[in-house]
C-alpha positions in Angstrom: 2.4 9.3 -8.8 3.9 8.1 -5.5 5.5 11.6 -5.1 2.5 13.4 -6.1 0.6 11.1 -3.3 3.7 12.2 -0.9 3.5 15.6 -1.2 -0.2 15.6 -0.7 0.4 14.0 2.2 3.1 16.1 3.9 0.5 18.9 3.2 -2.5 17.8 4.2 -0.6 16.4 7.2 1.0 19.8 8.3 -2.1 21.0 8.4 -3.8 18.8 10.5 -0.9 18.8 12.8 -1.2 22.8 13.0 -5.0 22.8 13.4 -4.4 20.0 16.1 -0.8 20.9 17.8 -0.1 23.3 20.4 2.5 25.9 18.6 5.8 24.6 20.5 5.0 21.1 18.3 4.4 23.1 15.0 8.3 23.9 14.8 9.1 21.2 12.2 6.7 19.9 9.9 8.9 19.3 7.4 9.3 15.5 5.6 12.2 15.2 8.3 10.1 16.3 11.3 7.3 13.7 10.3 9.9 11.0 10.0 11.6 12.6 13.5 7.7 12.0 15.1 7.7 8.5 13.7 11.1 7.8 15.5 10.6 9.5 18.4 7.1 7.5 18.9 9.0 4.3 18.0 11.6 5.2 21.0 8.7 6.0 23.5 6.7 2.8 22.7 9.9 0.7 23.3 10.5 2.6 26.9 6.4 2.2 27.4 6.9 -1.9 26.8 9.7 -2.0 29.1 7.0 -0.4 32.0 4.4 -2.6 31.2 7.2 -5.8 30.9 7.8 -4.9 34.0 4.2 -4.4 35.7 3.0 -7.8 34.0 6.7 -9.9 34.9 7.1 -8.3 38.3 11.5 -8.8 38.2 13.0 -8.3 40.9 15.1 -5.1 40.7 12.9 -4.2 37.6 11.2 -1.2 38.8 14.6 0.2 39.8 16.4 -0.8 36.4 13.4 1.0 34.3 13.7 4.6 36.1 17.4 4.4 36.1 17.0 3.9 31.9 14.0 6.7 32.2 16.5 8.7 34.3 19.5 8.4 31.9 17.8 8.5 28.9 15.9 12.3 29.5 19.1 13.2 31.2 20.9 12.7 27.9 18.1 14.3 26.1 18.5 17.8 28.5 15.2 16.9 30.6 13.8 15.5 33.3 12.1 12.1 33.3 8.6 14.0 33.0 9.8 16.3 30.6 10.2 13.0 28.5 7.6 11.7 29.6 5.2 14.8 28.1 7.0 14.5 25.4 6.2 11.1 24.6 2.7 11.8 24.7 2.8 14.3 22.2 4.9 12.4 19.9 2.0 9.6 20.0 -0.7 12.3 19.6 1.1 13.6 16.8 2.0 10.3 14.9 -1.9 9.3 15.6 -3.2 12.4 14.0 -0.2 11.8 10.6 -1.8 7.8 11.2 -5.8 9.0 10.6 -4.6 12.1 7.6 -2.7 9.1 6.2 -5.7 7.0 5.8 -8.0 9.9 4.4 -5.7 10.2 1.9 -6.9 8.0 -2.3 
C-alpha cells in the first residue's frame, strides 16, 4: 500500500512540477530529484536563518561572516552568490508545490 501511495505520488508530483516549473527545473523528476529538492531546500533555509540571525542579532562582523559563507558556498557549487540565490528560490517553489500534491493525495 505504502508503495502504491508512493508511486502515485512521484506521478502526480512530476506532473505538477512540469505544469508549474520552467523547463531547466523539469530535468530530474525522478524519486532522487524530489528527495535532491527536499535537500537542497533544507540547505537554503539553513543559509536563509543565518541572514535573518543576523538581521534580528545585529553581531558585529556578522554581515561580513554571512556573504563570505554565501560567497564560498556558490563558489563551490560553480555560481555566483545570485546564481544560488535563484536557485534557492526555485528549490522552495518546487518543494512547496511537492508540499500542496502531497496533501491532495488519500
Amino acid at each position: 500500500m505504502i508503495m502504491k501511495t508512493a508511486s502515485k505520488f512521484i506521478v502526480v508530483a512530476a506532473t505538477s512540477l512540469a505544469l508549474g516549473m520552467p523547463a531547466s527545473a523539469q530535468d530530474d523528476l525522478s524519486a532522487q530529484g524530489i528527495l535532491a529538492i527536499g535537500k537542497k531546500t533544507g540547505a537554503c533555509g539553513i543559509m536563509d536563518s543565518m541572514i535573518q540571525f543576523q538581521k534580528t542579532i545585529r553581531m558585529e562582523g556578522g554581515e561580513a561572516f554571512v556573504l563570505r559563507f554565501w560567497e564560498v558556498e556558490a563558489a563551490r557549487l560553480g555560481m555566483s552568490v545570485q546564481q544560488l540565490s535563484e536557485q534557492c528560490n526555485k528549490s522552495v517553489s518546487a518543494y512547496d508545490t511537492l508540499w500542496s500534491t502531497a496533501e491532495a493525495l488519500p
